[in-house]
GUMIZA-594777 format. One line per 2 residues: number of its first residue (from 0); their letters; for each residue y, z negated, x of C-alpha. Coordinates in nm, 3 decimals, always signed. Layout:
NUM = a = Y Z X; ...
//
This chain:
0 = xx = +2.988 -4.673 +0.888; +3.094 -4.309 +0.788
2 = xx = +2.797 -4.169 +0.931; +2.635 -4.434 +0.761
4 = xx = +2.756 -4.358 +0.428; +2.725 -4.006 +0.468
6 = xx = +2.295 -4.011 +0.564; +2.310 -4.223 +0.214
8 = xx = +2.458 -4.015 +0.012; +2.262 -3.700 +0.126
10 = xx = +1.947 -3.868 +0.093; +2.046 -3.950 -0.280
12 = xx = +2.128 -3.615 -0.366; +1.842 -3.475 -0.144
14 = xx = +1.599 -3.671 -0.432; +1.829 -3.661 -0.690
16 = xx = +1.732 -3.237 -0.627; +1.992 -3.092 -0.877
18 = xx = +2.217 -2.965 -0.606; +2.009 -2.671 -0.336
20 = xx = +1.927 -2.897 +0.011; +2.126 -2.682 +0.198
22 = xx = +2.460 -2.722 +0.030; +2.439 -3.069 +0.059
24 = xx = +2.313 -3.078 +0.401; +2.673 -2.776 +0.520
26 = xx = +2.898 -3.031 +0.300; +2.735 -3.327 +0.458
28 = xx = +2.822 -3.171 +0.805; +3.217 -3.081 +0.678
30 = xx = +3.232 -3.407 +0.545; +3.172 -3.558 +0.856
32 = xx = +3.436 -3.290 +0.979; +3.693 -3.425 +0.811
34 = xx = +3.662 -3.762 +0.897; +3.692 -3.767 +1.208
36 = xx = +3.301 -3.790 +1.326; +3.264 -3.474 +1.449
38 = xx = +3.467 -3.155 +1.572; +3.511 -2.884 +1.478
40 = xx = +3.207 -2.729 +1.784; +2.992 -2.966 +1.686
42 = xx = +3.014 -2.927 +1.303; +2.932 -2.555 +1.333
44 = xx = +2.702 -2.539 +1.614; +2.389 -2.560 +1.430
46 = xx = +2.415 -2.242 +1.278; +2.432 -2.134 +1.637
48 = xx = +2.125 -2.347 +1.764; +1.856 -2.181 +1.988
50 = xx = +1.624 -2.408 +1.690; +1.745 -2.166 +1.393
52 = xx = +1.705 -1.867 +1.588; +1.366 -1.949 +1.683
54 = xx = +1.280 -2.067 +1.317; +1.434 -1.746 +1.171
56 = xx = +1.237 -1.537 +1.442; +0.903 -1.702 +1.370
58 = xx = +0.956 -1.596 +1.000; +0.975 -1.236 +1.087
60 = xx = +0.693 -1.236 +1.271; +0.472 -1.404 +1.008
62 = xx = +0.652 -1.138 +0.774; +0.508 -0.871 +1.011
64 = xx = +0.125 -1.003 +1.002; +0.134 -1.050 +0.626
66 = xx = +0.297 -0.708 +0.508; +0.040 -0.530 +0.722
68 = xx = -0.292 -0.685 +0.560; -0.416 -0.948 +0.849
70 = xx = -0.484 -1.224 +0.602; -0.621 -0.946 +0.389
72 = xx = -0.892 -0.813 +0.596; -1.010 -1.165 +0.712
74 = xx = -1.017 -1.238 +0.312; -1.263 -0.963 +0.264
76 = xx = -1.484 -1.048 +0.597; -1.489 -1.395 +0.417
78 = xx = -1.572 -1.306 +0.088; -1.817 -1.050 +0.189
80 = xx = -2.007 -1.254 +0.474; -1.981 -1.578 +0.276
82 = xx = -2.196 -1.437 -0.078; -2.172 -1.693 -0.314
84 = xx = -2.220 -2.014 -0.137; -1.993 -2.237 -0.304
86 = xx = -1.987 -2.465 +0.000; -1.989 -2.188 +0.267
88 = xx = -1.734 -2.019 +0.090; -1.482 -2.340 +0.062
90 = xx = -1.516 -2.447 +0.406; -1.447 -2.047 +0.523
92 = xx = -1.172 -2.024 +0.276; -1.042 -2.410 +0.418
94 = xx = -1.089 -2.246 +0.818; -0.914 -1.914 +0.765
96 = xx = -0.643 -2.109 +0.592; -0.592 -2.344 +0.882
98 = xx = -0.616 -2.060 +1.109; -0.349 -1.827 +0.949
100 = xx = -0.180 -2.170 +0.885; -0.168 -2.161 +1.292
102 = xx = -0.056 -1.803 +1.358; +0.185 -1.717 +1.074
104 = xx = +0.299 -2.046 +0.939; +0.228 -2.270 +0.647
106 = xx = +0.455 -2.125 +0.348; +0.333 -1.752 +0.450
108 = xx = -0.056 -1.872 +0.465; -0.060 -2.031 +0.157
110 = xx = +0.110 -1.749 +0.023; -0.165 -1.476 +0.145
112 = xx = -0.425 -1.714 +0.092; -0.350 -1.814 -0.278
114 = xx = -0.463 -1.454 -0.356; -0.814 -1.445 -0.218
116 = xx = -0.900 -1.794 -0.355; -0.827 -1.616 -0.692
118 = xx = -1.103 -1.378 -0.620; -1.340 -1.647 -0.540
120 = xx = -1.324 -1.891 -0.821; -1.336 -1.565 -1.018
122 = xx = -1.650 -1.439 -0.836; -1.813 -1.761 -0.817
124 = xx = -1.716 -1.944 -1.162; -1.567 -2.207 -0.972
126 = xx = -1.266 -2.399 -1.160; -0.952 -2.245 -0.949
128 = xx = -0.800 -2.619 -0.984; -1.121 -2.711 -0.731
130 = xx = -1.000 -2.483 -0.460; -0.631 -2.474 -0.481
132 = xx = -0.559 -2.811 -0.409; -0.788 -2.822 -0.063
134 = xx = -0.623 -2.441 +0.026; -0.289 -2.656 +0.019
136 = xx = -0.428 -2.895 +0.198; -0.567 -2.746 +0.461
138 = xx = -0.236 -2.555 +0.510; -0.004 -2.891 +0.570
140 = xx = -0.301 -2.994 +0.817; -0.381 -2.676 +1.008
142 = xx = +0.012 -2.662 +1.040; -0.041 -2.901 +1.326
144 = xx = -0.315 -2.650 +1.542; -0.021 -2.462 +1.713
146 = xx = +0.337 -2.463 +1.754; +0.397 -2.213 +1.475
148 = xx = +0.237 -2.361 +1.240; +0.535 -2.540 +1.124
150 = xx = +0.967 -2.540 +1.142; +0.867 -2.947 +1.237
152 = xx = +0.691 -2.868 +1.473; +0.925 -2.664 +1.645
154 = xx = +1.230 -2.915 +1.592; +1.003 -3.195 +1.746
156 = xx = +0.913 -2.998 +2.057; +1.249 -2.913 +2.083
158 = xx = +1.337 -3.251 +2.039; +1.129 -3.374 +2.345
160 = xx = +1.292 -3.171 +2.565; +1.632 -3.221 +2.489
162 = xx = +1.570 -3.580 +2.573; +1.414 -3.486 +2.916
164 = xx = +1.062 -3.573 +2.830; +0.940 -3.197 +2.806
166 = xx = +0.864 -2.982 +2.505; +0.531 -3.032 +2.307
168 = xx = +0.366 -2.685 +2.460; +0.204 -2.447 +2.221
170 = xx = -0.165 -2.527 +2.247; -0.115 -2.884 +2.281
172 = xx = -0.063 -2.972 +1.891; -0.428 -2.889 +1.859
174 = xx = -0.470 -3.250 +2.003; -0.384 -3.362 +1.710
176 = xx = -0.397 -3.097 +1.490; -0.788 -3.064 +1.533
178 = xx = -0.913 -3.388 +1.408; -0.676 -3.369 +1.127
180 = xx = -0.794 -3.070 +1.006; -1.121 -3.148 +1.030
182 = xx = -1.102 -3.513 +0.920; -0.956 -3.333 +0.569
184 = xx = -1.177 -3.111 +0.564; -1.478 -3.362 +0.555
186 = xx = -1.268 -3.556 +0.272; -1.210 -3.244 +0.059
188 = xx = -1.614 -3.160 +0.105; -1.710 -3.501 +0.009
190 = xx = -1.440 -3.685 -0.206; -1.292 -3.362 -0.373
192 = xx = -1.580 -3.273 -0.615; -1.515 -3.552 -0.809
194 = xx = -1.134 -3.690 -0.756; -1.002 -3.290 -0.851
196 = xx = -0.960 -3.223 -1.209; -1.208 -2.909 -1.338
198 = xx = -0.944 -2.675 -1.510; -0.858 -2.283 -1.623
200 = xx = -0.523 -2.211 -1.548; -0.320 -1.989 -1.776
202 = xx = -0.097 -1.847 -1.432; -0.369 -1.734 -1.187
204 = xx = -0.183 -1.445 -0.973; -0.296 -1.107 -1.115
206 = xx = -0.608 -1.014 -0.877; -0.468 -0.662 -0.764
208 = xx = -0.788 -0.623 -0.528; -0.959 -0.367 -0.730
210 = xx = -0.574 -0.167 -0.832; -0.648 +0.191 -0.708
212 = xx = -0.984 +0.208 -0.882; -0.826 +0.091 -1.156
214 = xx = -0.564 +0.368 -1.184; -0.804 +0.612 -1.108
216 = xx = -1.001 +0.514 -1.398; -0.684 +0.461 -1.642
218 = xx = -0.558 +0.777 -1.568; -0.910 +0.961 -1.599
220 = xx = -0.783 +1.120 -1.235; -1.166 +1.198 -1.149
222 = xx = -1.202 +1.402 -1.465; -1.225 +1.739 -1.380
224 = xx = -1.206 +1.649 -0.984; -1.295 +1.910 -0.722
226 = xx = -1.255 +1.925 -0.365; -1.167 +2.236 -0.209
228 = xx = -1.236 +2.293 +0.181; -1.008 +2.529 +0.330
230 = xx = -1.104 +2.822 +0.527; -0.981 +2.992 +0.845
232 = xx = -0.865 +3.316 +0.642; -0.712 +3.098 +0.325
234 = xx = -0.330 +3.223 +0.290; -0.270 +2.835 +0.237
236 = xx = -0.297 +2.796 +0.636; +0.002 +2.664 +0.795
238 = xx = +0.201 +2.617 +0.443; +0.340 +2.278 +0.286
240 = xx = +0.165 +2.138 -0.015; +0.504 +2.193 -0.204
242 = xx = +0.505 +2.555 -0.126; +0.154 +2.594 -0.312
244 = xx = +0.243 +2.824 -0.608; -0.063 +2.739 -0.868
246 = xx = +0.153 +2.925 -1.168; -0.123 +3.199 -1.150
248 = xx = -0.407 +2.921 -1.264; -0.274 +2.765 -1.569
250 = xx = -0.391 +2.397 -1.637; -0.483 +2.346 -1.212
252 = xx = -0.304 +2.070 -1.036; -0.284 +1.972 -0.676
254 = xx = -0.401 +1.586 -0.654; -0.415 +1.556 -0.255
256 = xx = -0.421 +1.681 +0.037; -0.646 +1.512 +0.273
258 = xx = -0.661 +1.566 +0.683; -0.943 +1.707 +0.783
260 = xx = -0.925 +1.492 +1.096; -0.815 +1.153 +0.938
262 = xx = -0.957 +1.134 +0.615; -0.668 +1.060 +0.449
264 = xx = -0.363 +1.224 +0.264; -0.131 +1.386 +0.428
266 = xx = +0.213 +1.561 +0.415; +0.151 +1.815 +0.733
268 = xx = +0.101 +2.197 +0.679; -0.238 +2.300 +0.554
270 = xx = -0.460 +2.322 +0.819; -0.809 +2.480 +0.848
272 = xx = -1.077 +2.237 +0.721; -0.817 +1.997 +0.515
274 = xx = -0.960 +1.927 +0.192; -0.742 +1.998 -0.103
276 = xx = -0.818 +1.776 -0.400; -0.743 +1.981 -0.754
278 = xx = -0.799 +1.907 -1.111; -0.879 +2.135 -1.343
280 = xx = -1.135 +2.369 -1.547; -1.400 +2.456 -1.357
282 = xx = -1.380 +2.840 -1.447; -1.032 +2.833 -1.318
284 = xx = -1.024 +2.627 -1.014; -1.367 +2.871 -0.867
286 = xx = -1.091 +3.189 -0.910; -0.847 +2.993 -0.723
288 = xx = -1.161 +2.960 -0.463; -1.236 +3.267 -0.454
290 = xx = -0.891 +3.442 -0.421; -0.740 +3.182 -0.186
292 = xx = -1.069 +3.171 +0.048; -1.133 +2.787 -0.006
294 = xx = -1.480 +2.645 -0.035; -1.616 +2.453 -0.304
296 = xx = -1.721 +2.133 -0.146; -1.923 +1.971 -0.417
298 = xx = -2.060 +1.582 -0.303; -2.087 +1.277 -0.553
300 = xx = -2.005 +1.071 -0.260; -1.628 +1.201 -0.279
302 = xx = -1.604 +1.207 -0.595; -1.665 +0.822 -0.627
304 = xx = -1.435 +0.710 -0.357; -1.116 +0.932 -0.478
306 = xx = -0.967 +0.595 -0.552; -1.033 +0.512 -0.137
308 = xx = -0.888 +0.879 -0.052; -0.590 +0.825 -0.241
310 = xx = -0.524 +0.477 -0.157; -0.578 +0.380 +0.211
312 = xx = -0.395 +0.217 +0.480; -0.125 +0.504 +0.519
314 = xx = -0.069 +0.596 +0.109; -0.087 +0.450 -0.189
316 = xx = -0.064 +0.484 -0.602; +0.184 +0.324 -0.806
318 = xx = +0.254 +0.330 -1.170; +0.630 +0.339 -1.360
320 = xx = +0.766 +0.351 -1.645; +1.063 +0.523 -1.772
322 = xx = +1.283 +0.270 -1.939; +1.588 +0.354 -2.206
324 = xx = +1.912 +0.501 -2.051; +1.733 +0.645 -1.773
326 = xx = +1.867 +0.950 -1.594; +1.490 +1.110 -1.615
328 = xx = +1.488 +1.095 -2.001; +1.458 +1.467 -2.068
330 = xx = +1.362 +1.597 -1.738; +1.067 +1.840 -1.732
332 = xx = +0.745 +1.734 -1.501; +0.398 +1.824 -1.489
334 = xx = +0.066 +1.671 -1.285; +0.082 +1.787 -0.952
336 = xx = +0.454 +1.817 -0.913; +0.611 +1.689 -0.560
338 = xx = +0.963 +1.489 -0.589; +1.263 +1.713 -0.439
340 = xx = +1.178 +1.595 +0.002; +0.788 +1.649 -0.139
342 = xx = +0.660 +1.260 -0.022; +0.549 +1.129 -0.396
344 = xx = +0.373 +1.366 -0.634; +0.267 +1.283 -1.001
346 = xx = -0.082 +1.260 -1.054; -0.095 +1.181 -1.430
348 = xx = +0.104 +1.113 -1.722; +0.051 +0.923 -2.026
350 = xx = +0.238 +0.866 -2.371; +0.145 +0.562 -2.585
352 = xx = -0.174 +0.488 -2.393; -0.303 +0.848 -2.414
354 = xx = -0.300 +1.164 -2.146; +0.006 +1.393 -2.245
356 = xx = -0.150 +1.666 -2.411; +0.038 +1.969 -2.284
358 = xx = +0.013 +2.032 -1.844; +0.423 +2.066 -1.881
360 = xx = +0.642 +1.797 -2.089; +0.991 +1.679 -2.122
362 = xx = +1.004 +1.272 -2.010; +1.084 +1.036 -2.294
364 = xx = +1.159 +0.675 -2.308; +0.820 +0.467 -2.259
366 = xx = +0.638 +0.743 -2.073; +0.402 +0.621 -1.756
368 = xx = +0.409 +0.835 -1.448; +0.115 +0.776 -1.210
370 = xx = +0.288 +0.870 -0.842; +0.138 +0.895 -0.517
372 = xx = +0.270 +0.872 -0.166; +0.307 +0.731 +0.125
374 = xx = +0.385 +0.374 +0.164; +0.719 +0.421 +0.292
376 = xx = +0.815 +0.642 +0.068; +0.692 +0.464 -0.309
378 = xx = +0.894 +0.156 -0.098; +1.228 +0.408 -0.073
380 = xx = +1.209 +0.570 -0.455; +1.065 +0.268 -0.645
382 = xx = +1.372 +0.092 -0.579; +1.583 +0.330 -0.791
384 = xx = +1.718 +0.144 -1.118; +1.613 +0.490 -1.304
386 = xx = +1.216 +0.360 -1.352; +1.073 +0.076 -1.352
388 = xx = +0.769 -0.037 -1.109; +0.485 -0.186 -1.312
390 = xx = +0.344 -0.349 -1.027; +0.527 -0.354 -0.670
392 = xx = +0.384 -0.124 -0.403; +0.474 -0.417 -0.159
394 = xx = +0.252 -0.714 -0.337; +0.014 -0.465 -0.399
396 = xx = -0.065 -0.373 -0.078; -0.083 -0.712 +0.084
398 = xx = -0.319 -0.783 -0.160; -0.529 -0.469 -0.155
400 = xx = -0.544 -0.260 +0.189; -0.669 -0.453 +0.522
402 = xx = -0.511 -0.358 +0.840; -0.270 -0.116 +0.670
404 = xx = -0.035 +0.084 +0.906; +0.098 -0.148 +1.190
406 = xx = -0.178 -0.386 +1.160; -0.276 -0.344 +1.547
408 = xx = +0.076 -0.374 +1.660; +0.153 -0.657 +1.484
410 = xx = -0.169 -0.847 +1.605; -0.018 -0.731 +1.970
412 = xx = +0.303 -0.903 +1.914; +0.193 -1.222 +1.809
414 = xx = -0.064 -1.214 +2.107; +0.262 -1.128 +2.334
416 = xx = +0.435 -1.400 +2.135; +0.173 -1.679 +2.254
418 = xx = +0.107 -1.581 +2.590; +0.540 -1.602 +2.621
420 = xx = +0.524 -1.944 +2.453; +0.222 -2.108 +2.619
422 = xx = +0.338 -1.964 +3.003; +0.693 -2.064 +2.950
424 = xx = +0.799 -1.751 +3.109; +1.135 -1.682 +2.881
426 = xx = +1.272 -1.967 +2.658; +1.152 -1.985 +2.357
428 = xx = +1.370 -1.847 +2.137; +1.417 -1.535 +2.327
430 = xx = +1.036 -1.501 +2.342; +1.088 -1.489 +1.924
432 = xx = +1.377 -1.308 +1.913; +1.175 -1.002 +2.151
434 = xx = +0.876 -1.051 +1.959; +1.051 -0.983 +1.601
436 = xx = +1.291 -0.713 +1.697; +0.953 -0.570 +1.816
438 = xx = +0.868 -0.546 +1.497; +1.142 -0.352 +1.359
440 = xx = +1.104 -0.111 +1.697; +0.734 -0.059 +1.636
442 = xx = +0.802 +0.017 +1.281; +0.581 -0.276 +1.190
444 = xx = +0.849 -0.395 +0.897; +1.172 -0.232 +0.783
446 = xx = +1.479 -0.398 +0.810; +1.491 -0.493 +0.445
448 = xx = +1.140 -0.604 +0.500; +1.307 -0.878 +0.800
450 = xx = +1.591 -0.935 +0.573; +1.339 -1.042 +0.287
452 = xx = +1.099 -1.252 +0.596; +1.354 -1.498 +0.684
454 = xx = +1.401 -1.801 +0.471; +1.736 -1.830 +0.461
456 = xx = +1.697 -2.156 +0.272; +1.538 -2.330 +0.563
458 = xx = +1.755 -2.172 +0.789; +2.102 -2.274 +0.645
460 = xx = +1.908 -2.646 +0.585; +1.827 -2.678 +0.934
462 = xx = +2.151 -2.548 +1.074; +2.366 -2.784 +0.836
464 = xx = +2.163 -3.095 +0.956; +2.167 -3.062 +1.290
466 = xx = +2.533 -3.191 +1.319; +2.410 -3.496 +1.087
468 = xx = +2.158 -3.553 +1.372; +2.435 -3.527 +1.683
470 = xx = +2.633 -3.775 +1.457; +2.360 -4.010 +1.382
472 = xx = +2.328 -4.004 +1.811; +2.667 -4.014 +1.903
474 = xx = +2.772 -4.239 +1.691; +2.509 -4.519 +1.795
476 = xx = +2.393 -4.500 +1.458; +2.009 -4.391 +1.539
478 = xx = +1.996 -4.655 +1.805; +2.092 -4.887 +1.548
480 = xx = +1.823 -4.765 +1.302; +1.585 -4.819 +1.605
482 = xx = +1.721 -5.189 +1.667; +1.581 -5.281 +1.333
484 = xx = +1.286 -5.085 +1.323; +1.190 -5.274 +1.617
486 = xx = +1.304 -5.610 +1.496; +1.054 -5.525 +1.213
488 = xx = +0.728 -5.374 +1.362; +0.819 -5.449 +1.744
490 = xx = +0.618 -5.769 +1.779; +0.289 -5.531 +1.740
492 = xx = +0.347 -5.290 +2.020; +0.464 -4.940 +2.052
494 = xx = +0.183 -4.865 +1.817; +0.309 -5.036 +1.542
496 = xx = +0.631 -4.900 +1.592; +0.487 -4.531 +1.577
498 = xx = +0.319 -4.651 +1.287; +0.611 -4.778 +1.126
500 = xx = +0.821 -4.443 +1.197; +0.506 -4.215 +1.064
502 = xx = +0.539 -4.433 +0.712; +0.863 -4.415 +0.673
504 = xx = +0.850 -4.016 +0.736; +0.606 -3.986 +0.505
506 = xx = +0.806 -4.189 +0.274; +1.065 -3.944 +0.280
508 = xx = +0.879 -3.672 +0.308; +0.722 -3.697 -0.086
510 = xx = +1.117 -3.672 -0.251; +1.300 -3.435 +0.049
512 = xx = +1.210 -3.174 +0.228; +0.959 -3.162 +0.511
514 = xx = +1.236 -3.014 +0.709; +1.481 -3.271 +0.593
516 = xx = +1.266 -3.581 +0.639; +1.235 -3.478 +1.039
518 = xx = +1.565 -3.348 +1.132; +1.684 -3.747 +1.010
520 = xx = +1.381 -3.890 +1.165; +1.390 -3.744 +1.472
522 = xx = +1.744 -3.950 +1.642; +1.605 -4.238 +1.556
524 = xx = +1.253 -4.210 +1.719; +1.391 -4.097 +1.980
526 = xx = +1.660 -4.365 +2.014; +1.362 -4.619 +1.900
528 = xx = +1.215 -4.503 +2.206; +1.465 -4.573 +2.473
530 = xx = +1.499 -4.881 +2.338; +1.144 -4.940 +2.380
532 = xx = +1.165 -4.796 +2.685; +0.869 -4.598 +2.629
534 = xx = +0.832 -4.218 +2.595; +0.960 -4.047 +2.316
536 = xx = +0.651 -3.789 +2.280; +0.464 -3.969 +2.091
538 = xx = +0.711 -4.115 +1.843; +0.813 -3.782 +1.791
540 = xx = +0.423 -3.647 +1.729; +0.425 -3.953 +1.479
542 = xx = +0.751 -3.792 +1.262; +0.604 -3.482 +1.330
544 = xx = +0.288 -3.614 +1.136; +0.442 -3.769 +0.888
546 = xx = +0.669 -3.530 +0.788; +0.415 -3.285 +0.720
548 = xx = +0.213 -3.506 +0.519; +0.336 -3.427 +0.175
550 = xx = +0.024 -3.439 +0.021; +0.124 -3.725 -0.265
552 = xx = +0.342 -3.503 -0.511; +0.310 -3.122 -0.563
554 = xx = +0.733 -3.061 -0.542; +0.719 -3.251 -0.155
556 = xx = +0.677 -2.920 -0.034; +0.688 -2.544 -0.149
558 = xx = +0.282 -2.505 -0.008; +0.180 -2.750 -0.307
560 = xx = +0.430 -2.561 -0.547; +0.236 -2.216 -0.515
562 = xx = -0.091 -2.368 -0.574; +0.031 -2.609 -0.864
564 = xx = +0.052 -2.324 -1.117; -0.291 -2.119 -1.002
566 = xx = -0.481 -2.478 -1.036; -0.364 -2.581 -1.324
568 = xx = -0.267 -2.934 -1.177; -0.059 -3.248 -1.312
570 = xx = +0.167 -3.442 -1.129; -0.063 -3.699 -1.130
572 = xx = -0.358 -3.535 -0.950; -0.212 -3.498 -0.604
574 = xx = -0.210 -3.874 -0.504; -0.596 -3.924 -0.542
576 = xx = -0.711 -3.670 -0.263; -0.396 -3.655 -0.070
578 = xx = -0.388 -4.052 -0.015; -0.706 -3.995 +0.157
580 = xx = -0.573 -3.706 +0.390; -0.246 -3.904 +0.446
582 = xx = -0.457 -4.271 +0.585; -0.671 -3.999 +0.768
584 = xx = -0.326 -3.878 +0.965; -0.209 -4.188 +0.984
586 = xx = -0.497 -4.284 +1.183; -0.482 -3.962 +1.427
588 = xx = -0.137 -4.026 +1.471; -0.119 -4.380 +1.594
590 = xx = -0.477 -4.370 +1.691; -0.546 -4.028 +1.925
592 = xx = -0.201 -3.905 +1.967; -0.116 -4.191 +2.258
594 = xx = -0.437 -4.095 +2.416; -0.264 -3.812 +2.555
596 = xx = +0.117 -3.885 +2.487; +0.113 -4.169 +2.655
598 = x = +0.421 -4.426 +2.579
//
């Protein structure tokens, strides 16, 4: 009866949504606690589960892929292979969504996906509230290809082996996960033309694709542009571009310093044939030429890709602003100048819209400082309360550079990551927990960077429910819940009863979390089951299914929240289209599932 009383009330405020789902699920577990129910082990040993540290691992490594521009180089392989196809371009953007949906996880897919769909309806002319919706879509349905496509997923395979039926194995929820995908995907081709609204939206995500060009072009950085090959016999050989002394040739700044083997900036000593990218008057930068024994490379080629030289998979541009109070308010700086370690230098600087006339000027309030760096170091500096960051360096390159640094490694990992999962060789958890600390080690992500990857949210939600599930099991409570499921839907078979457990998981599933809806689910499918005397596999596929399908509201899950704004949607337009997708998995659940889980 306590336990009882205690799943009711949490569901209440779970819909009732003006308390965070986490709090109520740790009180929930305390209250339980103190009761009696549970002690004091099992009240805390969520937050201890091999579940949460597999969840929390997962996230890091989905962190990893998306900081280092994965979904951003498959976005511009789709958008340039695709043209402007409408209908090739929908069902690419609907696969690589599904796919990335597969390897990183819903919530970071829809995330890095959101993005590029913005570039398409802009591209094409298509209404972004005709795209966003399916993107969504295909995110809560390619969530069942793989075992990382979801946190459900993981609790349900989890779930099957705890009670001694075996885990759902990585590549097998693409049994399932297949024909759902594609089964939407033929309803969003056909059906969503004319059930999704056709509407502008007033909150697209700013399309950052183009940033460095931009810059370049704000800050008139080509004006005045020369390249500058350096010879054997140059003085400049073997010296830091901080140690450069350009006093003698008044009005000529130091823009770059590109590798002569890489092609891009760098920081090492000058080096014969390193290009050294000046600005200045012509007349001036040829005596700096000729005295310093550099060559005048002179290609229109160059000159039109500064924006790619400068802004590249290991650098990048960023622009700030000096706000009031700030410790810089007064300091003297000039285009070309290096910060005190030499990582950042200042390319331009602009007062009220307009280049500052003089090359040296004191900083006031308002001023806009053009810097460029390497990645790691505009992450360091442009955290410093003393400017502010008109667009983050972080956002900017997930939207902007493909494959940036660590792009190769991370790929790596996450192969390691599935070959550990689908062979079984280490548990899983510690096949996560390996794989994500191997992204710290590698230098893939920073620690902040893993801080900021794990949902803590989902974490803390997870880990205060599990005690509500040992509860709802030890108590007899879920066995009860089966008794009368059965009494209900029994008389039709096990189907019916998988049936009935997928409906009421997708029931919950629209007002609670995805998350939620399973982790109370779960017991009692699997308790439904022994009573049946069937297995519990495919019950728990049918949860699984249901409570991912939160396709009828756009606040059932945070994948519909990020596209709600871009699309310009209303409550109301979620049901039409994402009745159709939920009768579709209702049909692969009770339908194909049992074909291979058999009961």
């Amino acid at each position: 009866m306590i336990t009882s009383l205690v799943v009711v009330t949490m569901m209440v405020l779970f819909i009732w949504n003006k308390l965070p789902a986490a709090i109520v699920a740790v009180f929930s577990s305390l209250v339980l606690y103190f009761t009696g129910v549970l002690n004091a082990h099992d009240t805390l040993a969520g937050f201890g589960d091999s579940l949460v540290v597999f969840i929390a691992a997962l996230l890091v490594i989905g962190t990893g892929l998306e900081a280092t521009g994965v979904g951003t180089w498959a976005g511009q392989l789709l958008i340039r292979y695709a043209g402007t196809n409408k209908t090739l371009l929908l069902v690419s953007l609907l696969l690589l969504s599904a796919l990335f949906t597969a390897l990183i996880g819903m919530n970071g897919a829809v995330v890095t996906m959101v993005p590029i769909a913005v570039v398409i309806a802009a591209r094409t002319d298509i209404a972004p509230s005709q795209i966003m919706m399916p993107v969504s879509i295909a995110c809560l349905t390619g969530a069942k290809l793989t075992l990382l496509g979801s946190p459900v997923n993981v609790i349900a395979s989890n779930a099957g082996e705890l009670a001694g039926a075996g885990p759902i194995r990585f590549f097998e929820w693409a049994i399932v996960g297949v024909p759902l995908f594609a089964g939407a995907m033929v309803i969003i081709l056909i059906f969503g033309p004319h059930l999704l609204p056709k509407r502008r939206s007033g909150s697209l995500p700013v399309d950052l694709s183009g940033h460095a060009h931009t810059l370049v072009e704000q800050y008139r950085i080509k004006d005045d542009m020369h390249h500058l090959r350096v010879r054997a016999s140059s003085p400049y050989v073997g010296m830091s571009r901080t140690d450069i002394d350009l006093t003698s040739y008044p009005g000529v700044s130091i823009v770059s310093l590109v590798d002569a083997e890489g092609g891009e900036p760098t920081q090492k000593p000058v080096a014969e044939g390193d290009l050294l990218l000046v600005r200045g008057d012509a007349q001036t930068v040829g005596k700096l030429a000729r005295d310093m024994h550099l060559a005048i490379r002179k290609s229109n080629a160059e000159d039109d890709n500064i924006a790619d030289t400068l802004f590249n998979r290991s650098s990048g541009l960023a622009e700030i602003v000096v706000p009031p109070r700030s410790a810089l308010i007064g300091q003297t700086v000039f285009p070309g100048m290096a910060t005190h370690n030499g990582d950042l230098i200042i390319l331009g600087i602009q007062r009220g819209g307009y280049d500052v006339e003089s090359n040296i000027t004191q900083l006031r309030i308002g001023d806009h400082l053009l810097l460029q760096g390497t990645w790691e170091a505009l992450d360091k500096h442009l955290s410093d309360p003393q400017v502010l960051v008109v667009d983050s360096p972080e956002v900017v390159r997930r939207q902007a550079v493909a494959l940036s640094r660590g792009a190769y490694e991370a790929i790596g990992i996450l192969i390691l990551l599935v070959v550990l999962l689908t062979t079984n060789a280490v548990p899983p958890a510690i096949a996560a927990v390996l794989c994500a600390g191997a992204m710290v080690v590698m230098r893939v992500i920073t620690l902040p960077q893993l801080y900021r990857g794990v949902d803590w949210n989902t974490c803390i939600l997870i880990g205060g429910l599990i005690p509500m599930a040992t509860a709802m099991t030890n108590t007899g409570l879920a066995g009860l819940i089966g008794d009368h499921v059965i009494q209900l839907v029994g008389a039709g078979g096990p189907r019916a009863v998988l049936a009935g457990l997928f409906v009421v998981s997708t029931a919950l599933t629209q007002v609670i979390s995805n998350t939620s809806a399973a982790l109370v689910m779960i017991p009692i499918a699997v308790a439904t089951a022994g009573e049946l005397s069937v297995s519990p596999l495919p019950l728990l596929i049918a949860v699984a299914m249901g409570s991912g399908a939160a396709h009828l509201t756009p606040m059932s899950t945070p994948v519909n929240l990020v596209t709600y704004g871009p699309g310009a949607y209303e409550f109301g337009d979620y049901w039409k289209l994402g009745m159709m997708v939920l009768l579709w998995s209702l049909v692969v659940a009770v339908f194909i599932a049992p074909l291979y889980w058999r009961f």
